[in-house]
C-alpha positions as CSV (number, residue, x, y, z in Angstrom):
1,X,113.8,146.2,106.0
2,X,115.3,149.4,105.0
3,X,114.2,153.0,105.5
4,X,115.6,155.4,103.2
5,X,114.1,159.1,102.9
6,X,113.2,160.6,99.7
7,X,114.9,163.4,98.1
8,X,112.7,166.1,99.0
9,X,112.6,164.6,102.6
10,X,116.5,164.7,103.1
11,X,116.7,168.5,100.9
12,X,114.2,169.5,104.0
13,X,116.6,167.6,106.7
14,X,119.8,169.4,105.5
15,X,117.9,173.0,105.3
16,X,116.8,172.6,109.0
17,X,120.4,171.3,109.9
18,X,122.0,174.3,107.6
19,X,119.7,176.2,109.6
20,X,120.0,175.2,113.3
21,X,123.3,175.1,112.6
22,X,123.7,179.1,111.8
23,X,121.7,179.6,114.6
24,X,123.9,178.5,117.4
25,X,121.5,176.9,119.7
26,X,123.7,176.2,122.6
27,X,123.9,180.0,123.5
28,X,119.7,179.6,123.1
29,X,119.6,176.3,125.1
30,X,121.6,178.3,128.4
31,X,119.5,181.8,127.8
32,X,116.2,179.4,128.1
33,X,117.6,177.0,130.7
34,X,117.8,180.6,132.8
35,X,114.0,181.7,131.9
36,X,115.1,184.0,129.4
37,X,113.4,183.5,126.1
38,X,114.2,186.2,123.9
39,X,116.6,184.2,121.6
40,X,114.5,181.4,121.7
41,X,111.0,182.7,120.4
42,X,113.6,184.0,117.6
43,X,114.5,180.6,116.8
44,X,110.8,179.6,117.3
45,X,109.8,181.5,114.5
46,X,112.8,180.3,112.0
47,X,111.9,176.7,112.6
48,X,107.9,177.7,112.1
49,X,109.4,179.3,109.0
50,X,110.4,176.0,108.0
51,X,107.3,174.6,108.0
52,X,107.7,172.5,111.1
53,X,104.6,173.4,113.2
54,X,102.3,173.2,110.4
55,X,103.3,169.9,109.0
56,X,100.7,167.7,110.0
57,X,97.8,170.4,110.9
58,X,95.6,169.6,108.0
59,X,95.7,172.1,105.6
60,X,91.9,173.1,106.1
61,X,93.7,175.0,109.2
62,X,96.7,176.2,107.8
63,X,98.8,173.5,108.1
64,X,100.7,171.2,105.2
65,X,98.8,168.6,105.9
66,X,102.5,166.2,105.6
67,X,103.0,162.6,107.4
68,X,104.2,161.6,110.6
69,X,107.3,160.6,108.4
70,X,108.1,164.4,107.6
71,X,107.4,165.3,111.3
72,X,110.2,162.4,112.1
73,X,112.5,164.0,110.0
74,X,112.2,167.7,111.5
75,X,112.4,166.2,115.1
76,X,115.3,164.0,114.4
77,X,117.2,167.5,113.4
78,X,115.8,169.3,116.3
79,X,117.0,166.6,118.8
80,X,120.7,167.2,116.7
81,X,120.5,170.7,117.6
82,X,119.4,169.9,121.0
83,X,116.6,173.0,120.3
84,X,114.6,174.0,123.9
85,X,111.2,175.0,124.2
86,X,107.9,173.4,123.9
87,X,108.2,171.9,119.9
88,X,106.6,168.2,120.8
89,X,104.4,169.7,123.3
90,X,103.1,172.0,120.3
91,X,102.8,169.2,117.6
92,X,100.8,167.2,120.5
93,X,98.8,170.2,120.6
94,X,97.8,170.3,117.5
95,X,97.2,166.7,117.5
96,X,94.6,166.6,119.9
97,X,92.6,169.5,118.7
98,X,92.9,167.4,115.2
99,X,91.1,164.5,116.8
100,X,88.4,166.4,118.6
101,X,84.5,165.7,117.0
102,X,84.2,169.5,117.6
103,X,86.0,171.3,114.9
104,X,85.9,175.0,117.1
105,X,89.0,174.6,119.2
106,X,91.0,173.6,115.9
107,X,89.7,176.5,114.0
108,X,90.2,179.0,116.5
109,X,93.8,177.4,118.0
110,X,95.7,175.1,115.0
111,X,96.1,178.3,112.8
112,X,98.1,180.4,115.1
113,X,100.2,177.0,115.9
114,X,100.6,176.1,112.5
115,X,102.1,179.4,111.5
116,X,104.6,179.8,114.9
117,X,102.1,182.7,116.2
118,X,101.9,180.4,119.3
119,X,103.5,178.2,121.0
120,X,101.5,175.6,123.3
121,X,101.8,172.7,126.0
122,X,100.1,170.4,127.7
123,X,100.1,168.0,130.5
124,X,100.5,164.4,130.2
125,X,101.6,164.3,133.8
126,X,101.5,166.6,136.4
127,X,103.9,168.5,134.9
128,X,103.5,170.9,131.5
129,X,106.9,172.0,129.8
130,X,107.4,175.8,129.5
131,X,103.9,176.5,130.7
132,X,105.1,180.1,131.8
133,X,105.5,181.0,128.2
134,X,103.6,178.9,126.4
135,X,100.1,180.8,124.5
136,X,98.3,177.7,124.6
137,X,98.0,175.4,127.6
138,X,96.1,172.2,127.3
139,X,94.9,170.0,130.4
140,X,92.6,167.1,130.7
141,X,92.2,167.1,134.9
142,X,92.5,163.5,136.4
143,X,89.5,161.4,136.0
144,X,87.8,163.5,133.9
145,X,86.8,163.4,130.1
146,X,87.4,167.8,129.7
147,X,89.8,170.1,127.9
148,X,90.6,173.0,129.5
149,X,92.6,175.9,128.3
150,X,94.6,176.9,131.5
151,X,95.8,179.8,132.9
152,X,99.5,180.6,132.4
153,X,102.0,179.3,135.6
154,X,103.5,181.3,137.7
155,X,107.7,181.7,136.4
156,X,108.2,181.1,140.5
157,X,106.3,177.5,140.3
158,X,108.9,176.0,138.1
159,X,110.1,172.7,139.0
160,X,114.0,171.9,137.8
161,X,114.7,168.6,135.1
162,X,117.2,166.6,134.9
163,X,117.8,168.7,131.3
164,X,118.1,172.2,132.6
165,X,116.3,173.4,129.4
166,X,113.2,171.7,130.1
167,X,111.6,173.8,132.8
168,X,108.6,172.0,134.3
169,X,105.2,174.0,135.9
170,X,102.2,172.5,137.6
171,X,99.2,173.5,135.3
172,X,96.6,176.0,137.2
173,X,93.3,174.2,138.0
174,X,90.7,175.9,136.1
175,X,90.5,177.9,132.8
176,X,88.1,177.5,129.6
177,X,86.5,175.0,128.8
178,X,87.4,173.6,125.0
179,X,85.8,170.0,124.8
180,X,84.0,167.6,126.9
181,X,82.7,163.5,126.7
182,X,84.3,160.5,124.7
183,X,85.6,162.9,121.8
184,X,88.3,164.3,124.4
185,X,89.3,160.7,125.4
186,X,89.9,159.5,121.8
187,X,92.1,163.0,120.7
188,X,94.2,162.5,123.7
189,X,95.6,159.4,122.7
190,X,95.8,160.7,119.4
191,X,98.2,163.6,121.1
192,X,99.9,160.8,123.1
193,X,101.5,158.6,120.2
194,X,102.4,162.1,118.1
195,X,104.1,162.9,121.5
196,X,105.8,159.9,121.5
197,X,106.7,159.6,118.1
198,X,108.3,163.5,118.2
199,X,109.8,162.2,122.1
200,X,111.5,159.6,120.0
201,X,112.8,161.3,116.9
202,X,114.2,164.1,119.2
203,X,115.9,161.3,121.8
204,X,117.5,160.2,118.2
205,X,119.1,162.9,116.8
206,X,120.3,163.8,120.6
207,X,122.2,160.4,120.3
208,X,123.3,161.2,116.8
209,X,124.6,164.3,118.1
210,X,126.4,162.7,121.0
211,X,128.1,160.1,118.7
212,X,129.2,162.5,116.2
213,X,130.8,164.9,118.9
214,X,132.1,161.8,120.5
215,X,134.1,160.9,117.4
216,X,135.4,164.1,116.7
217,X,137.0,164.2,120.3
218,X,138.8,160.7,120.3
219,X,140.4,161.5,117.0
220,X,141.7,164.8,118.1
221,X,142.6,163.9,121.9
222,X,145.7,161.5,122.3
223,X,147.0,159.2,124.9
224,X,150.9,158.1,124.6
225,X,151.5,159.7,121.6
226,X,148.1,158.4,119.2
227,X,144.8,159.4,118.8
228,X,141.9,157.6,122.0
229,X,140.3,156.8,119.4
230,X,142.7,154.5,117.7
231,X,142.3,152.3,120.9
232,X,140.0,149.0,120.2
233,X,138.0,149.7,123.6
234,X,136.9,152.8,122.6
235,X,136.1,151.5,119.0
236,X,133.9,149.1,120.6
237,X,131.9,151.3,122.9
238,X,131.0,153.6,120.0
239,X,130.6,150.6,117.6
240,X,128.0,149.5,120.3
241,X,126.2,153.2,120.2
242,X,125.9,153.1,116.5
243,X,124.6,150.3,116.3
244,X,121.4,150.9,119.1
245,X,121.3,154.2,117.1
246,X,120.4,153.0,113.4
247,X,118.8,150.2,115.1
248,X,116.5,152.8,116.5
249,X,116.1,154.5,113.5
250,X,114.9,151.8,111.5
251,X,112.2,151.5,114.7
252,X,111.9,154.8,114.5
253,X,110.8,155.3,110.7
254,X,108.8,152.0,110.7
255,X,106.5,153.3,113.5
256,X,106.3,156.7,111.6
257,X,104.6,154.3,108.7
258,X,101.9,152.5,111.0
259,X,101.5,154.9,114.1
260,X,99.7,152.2,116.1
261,X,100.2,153.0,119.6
262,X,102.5,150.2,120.5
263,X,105.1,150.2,117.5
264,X,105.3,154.3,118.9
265,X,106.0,153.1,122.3
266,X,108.4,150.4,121.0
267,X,110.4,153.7,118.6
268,X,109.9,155.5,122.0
269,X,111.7,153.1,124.1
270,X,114.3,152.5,121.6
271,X,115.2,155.4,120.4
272,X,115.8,156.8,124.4
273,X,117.7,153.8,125.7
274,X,120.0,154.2,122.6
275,X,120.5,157.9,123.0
276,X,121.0,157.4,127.1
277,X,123.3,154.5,125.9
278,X,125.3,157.1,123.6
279,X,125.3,159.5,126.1
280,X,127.1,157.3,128.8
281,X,129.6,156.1,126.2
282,X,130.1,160.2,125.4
283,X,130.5,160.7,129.3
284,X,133.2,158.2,129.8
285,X,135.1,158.8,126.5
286,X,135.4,162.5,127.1
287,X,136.5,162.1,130.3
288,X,136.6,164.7,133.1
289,X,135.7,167.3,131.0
290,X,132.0,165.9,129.8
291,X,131.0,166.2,133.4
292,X,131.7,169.9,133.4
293,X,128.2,172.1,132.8
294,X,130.4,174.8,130.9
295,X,130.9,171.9,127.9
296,X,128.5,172.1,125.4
297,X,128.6,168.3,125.5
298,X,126.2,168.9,129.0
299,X,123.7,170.2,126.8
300,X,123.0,166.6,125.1
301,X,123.5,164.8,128.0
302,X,121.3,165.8,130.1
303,X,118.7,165.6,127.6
304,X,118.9,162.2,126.5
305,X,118.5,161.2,130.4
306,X,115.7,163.7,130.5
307,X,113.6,162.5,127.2
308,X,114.3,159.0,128.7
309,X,110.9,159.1,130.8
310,X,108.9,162.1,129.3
311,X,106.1,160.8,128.0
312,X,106.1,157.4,129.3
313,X,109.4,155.8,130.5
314,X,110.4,152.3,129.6
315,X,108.6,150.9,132.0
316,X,105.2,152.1,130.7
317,X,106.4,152.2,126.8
318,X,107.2,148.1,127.6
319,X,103.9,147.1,129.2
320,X,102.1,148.8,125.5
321,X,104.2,147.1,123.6
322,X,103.7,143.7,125.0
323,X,100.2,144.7,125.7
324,X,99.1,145.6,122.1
325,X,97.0,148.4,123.5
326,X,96.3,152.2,123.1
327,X,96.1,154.2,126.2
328,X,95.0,157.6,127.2
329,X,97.5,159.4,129.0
């Protein structure tokens, strides 16, 4: 089968790339890797600009009211850039409130989300990304069917990723309550998948990143007078990454068309292990200098490892796939 994006899908792909681009995210990525979010909330509000945030808050909230297909093409540009800060935390968000029987928390939250006003997270683990700066936080404590609206975290709480950029803070136990019963349940799995799906378009345009950067670097480096890259060893390695890559993107796009829980986890688990894939192949080709933090390179790297298990790792993303399931986070 074959995926191939409409015109006014790929117009909106180029005008986010035109736009990240101009932006210079990697001097964003370090100031928010360091707490410091000034440049980044600048960003934030470009990319709600775009449209981003509101593209699948029904428009009875603010929002577009666009596919997950759209939201796929955004994310896949935002993974390119390698952008920081909560953006599939925020699209979960929005998400869950969505599926809630109560229509209150949407109409008093998805607005200000939509629009870029706020930004939000939430927990599907112990952890919440960016919950220092993040307007909205979202928890469902363990064993329980409630919403709560959390206090902020403490900035001194914050527990170190793998990807610098992705600074992790244990929610605060108590806070408002939003939602309670079955309804909360239901719209959490709802904000699962979209979670996923975003996890996975991100994970792929950190691999396409990788892969292009990769490229440019064995054609320009040489060894014994030639280009690396004219060497058949290191066509095959990054043969072998473009291949998982588009593989994953036709994974990617068909899950983006059905949104059943398990062909997410499938575009989940594919789209990682090809970016991680990527990323080793980047490592090894750049040599000595792709392990050095001062390389932009670093700044892809570590994310594709990161994304690898937020949100579900393999493991789990494997067992719903063969399973056929949904499951709550």
């Amino acid at each position: 089968m074959r995926f191939v994006l409409d015109a006014g899908q790929r117009a909106f792909a180029d005008s986010l790339d035109a736009m990240l681009t101009a932006a210079g995210t990697p001097s964003v990525v370090r100031d928010w890797s360091r707490g410091e979010h000034a440049s980044g909330r600048t960003l934030w509000s470009r990319i709600a600009d775009a449209g981003v945030f509101a593209l699948t808050v029904p428009e009875e909230y603010g929002g577009l009211g666009a596919g997950p297909v759209e939201l796929v093409v955004a994310f896949v540009e935002l993974g390119r850039h390698a952008v920081p800060g909560p953006l599939v935390e925020t699209v979960a968000a929005a998400a869950l409130l969505t599926g809630l029987d109560d229509p209150g928390p949407a109409k008093r939250l998805l607005p200000v989300l939509a629009s870029g006003a706020s930004t939000a997270t939430l927990a599907p683990g112990p952890y919440a990304l960016d919950a220092d700066m993040a307007d909205v936080r979202l928890t469902t404590p363990p064993g329980t069917n409630d919403l709560y609206l959390a206090p902020p975290a403490g900035a001194a709480e914050v527990r170190r990723s793998l990807d610098p950029a992705r600074r992790l803070f244990p929610l605060p136990p108590g806070g408002e309550l939003l939602a309670s019963g079955p309804q909360v349940a239901v719209a959490a799995g709802h904000a699962l998948a979209r979670g996923r799906l975003a996890t996975a378009a991100q994970a792929l345009g950190v691999g396409l990143a990788l892969l292009d950067r990769t490229v440019r670097y064995v054609g320009q480096r040489s060894q014994f007078g030639v280009p690396v890259g004219s060497f058949q060893a290191v066509k095959h390695r990054l043969a072998d990454a473009k291949i998982a890559l588009e593989f994953a993107r036709a994974v990617l796009f068909g899950a983006a068309l059905t949104t059943t829980a398990a062909d997410v986890a499938a575009a989940k688990v594919t789209a990682c292990e090809a970016a991680y894939t990527t990323a080793r192949a980047a490592l090894q080709l750049h040599g000595a200098i792709g392990y050095t933090a001062e390389y932009d390179l670093s700044l892809w790297l570590t994310k594709a490892r990161a994304l690898r298990t937020a949100w579900g790792g393999p493991r789990e993303c494997r067992a719903l796939v063969l399973s056929g399931r949904d499951r709550r986070w």
